[in-house]
C-alpha positions in Angstrom: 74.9 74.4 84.9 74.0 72.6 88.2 77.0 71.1 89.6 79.4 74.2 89.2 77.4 76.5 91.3 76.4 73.9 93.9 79.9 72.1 94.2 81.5 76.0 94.2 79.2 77.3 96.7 79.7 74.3 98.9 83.3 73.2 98.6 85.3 75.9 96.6 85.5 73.6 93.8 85.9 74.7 90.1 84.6 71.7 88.0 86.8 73.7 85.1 89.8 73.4 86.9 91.5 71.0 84.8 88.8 71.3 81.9 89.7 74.6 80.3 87.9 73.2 76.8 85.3 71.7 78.8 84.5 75.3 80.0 84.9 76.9 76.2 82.1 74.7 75.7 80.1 74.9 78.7 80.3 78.9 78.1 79.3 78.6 74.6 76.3 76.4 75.3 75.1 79.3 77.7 74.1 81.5 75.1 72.2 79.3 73.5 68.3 79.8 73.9 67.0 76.5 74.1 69.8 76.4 76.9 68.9 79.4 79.0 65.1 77.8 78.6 65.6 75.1 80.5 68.0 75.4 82.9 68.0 77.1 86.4 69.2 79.7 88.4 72.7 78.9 90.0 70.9 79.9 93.3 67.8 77.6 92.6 70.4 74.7 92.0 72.4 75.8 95.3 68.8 75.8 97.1 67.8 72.6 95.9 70.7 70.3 96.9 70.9 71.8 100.1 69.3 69.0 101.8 72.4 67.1 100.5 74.6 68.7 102.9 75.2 68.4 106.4 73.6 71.2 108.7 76.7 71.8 110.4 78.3 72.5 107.5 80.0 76.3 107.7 77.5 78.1 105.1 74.4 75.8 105.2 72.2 78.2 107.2 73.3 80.8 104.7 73.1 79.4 101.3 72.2 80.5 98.7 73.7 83.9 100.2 76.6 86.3 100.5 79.4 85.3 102.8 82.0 87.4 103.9 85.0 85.4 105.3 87.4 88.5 107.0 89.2 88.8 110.4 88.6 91.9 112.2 92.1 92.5 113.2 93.1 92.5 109.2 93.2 96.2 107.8 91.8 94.8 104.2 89.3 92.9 105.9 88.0 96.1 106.9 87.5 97.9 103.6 84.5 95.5 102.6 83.2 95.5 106.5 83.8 99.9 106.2 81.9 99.4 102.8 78.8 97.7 104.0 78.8 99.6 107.2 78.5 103.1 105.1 76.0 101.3 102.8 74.1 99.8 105.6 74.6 96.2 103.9 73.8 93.5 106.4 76.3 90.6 105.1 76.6 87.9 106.8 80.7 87.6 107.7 82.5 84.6 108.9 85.5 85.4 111.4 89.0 83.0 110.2 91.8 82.9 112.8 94.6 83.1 110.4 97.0 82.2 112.9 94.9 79.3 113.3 93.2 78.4 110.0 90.1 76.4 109.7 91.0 73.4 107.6 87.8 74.1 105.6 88.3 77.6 104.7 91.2 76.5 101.9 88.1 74.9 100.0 86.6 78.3 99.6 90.1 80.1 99.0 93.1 78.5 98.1 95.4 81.8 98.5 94.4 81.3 102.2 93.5 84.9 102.6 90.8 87.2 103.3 88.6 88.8 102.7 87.0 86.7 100.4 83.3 87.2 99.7 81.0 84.1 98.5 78.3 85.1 96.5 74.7 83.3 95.7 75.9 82.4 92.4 78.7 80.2 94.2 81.5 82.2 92.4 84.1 84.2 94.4 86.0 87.4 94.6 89.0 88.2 96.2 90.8 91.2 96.8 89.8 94.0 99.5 88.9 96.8 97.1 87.9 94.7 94.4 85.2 93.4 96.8 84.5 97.2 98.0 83.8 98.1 94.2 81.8 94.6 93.7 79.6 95.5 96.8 78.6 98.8 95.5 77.6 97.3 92.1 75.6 95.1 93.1 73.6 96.9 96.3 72.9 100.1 94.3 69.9 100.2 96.6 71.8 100.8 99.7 73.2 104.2 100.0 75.2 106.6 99.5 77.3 105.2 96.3 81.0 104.8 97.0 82.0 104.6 93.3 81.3 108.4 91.5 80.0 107.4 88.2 81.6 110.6 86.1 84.9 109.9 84.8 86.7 112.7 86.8 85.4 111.3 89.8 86.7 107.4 88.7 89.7 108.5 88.0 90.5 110.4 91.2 89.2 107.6 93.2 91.5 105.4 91.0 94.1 108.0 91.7 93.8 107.6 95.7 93.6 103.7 95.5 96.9 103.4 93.5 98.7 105.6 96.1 97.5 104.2 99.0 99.0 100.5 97.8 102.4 102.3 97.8 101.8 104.3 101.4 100.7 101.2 102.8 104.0 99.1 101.5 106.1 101.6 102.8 104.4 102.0 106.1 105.1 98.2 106.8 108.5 98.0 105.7 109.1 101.3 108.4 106.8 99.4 110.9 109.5 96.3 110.6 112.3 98.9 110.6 111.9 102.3 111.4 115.8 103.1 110.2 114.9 101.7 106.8 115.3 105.3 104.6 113.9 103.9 101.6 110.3 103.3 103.1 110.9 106.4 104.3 111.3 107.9 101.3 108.3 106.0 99.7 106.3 106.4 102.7 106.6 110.7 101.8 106.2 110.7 98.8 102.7 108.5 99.0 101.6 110.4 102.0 102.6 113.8 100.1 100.5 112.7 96.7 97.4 111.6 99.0 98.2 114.9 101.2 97.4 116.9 98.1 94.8 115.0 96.2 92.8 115.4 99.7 93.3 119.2 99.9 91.4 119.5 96.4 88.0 118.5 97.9 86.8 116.5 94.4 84.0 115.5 96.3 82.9 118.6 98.4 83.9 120.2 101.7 84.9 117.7 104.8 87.5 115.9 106.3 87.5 112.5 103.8 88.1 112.2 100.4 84.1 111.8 99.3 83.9 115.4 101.1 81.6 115.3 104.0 81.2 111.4 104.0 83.8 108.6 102.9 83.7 107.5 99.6 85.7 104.0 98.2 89.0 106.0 98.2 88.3 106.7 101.8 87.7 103.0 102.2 90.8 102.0 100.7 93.0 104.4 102.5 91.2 104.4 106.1 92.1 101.0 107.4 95.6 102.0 107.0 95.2 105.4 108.6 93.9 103.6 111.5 96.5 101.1 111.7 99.4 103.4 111.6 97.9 105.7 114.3 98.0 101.9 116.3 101.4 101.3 115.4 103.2 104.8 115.7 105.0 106.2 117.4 105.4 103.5 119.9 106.9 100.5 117.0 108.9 103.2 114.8 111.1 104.5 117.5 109.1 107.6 118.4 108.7 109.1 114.6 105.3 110.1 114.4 104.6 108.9 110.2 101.3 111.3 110.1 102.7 114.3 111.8 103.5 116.5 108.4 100.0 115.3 107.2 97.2 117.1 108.9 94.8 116.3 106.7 95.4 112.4 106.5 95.6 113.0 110.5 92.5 114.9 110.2 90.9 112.1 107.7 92.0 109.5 110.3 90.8 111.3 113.3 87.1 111.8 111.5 86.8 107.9 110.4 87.3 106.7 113.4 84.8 109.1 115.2 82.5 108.2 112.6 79.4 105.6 113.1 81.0 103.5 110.4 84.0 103.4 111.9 82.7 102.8 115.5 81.0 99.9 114.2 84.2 98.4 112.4 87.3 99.8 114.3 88.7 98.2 117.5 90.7 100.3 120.0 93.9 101.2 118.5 96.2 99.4 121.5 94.5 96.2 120.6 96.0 96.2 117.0 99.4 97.4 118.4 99.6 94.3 120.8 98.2 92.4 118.1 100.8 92.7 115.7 103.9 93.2 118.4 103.0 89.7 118.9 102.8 88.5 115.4 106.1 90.5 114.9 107.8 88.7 117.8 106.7 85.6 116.6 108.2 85.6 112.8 111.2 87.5 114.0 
């Protein structure tokens, strides 16, 4: 009960790594009331050793907080920094050059990817939209919702996010090369099903997929929107990928004019050059 939270908040290290019946029983022990009696809060045990640890360490001024590890030039970085931008959640968020990664940074995450979001409980969760629904859970306070609570409105959220995993596939494999016709293929037929799940307005008049303001479907999709208005048409030999899609154009257009999206989006020629660069340098 004290060393998991403190040595996972610290170092990224799961005591239960190698102990899976050692956690059955830890788990088990949880329940118990004489247990939950006596012991502390994961935060209160991260609090108190924190005089154990050396100042400059990366999350000492932070702890027992949220960290948000990201890199502002990643497109699922952004879906947790367009999430707590439209919910006003001031997270603290660590930049990681991934061309350069920080030695430390594989304590907290051995996939070596981000975003990865610590919380004060020392656990960890990965995955862009996974974090995006995890943020809205736990800050219902901080407004508007991003996740409709009606099962109509889950599932066409749901709906969007699954789609947008296979436009934004495609639009990568066309990005690498523009001839290839089976992203192309894929790349329609995602756009098309997002096309027409935007034109039904579930949410309300507007130009996202929440209606007048973004909701998590517009979170998932809107990093990519942005990117492929970066990348096209000058990296897929002058096809312009949005041009039978006004209203993902439209979507695109409003998200980055948006005060969310000024506060997250960088000009559009400094993700171009950005990955030209990274293109040139694995070709």
């Amino acid at each position: 009960a004290c060393f998991r939270p403190v040595l996972s908040y610290y170092c990224g290290y799961d005591i239960f790594h190698k102990a899976p019946r050692l956690k059955k029983m830890y788990v088990a022990s949880m329940q118990r009331a004489t247990v939950k009696e006596t012991v502390l809060k994961p935060e209160e045990y991260i609090t108190g050793f924190k005089n154990k640890v050396p100042k400059s360490h990366v999350t000492w001024s932070l702890a027992p907080g949220y960290v948000l590890f990201v890199n502002k030039y990643c497109p699922f970085s952004d879906r947790p920094r367009l999430a707590c931008a439209l919910k006003n959640i001031d997270l603290p968020m660590i930049e990681i050059d991934l061309k350069q990664l920080p030695t430390w940074f594989r304590w907290f995450n051995q996939r070596e990817t981000v975003p990865t979001l610590l919380t004060p409980q020392g656990t960890y969760v990965h995955e862009s939209q996974l974090i995006v629904h995890y943020l809205d859970d736990v800050f219902p306070e901080h407004g508007p919702a991003l996740l409709p609570k009606d099962a109509d409105g889950s599932y066409h959220v749901s709906l969007v996010e699954s789609n947008v995993n296979y436009l934004m596939g495609a639009m990568y494999s066309l990005i690498k090369d523009p001839k290839n016709k089976n992203a192309k293929e894929e790349f329609d037929w995602a756009a098309g099903e997002l096309e027409k799940l935007l034109a039904e307005h579930q949410f309300g008049e507007g130009p996202f997929f929440g209606g007048a303001t973004m909701n998590a479907a517009d979170v998932s999709i809107m990093p990519m929107l942005v990117h492929l208005k970066a990348y096209t048409p000058d990296m897929t030999e002058g096809q312009d990928l949005l041009a039978n899609y006004k209203l993902l154009a439209a979507a695109a257009e409003a998200g980055l004019k948006s005060e969310a999206g000024k506060k997250v989006f960088l000009p559009l020629s400094e993700y171009s050059s950005r990955y030209k660069a990274f293109l040139r340098s694995s070709s």
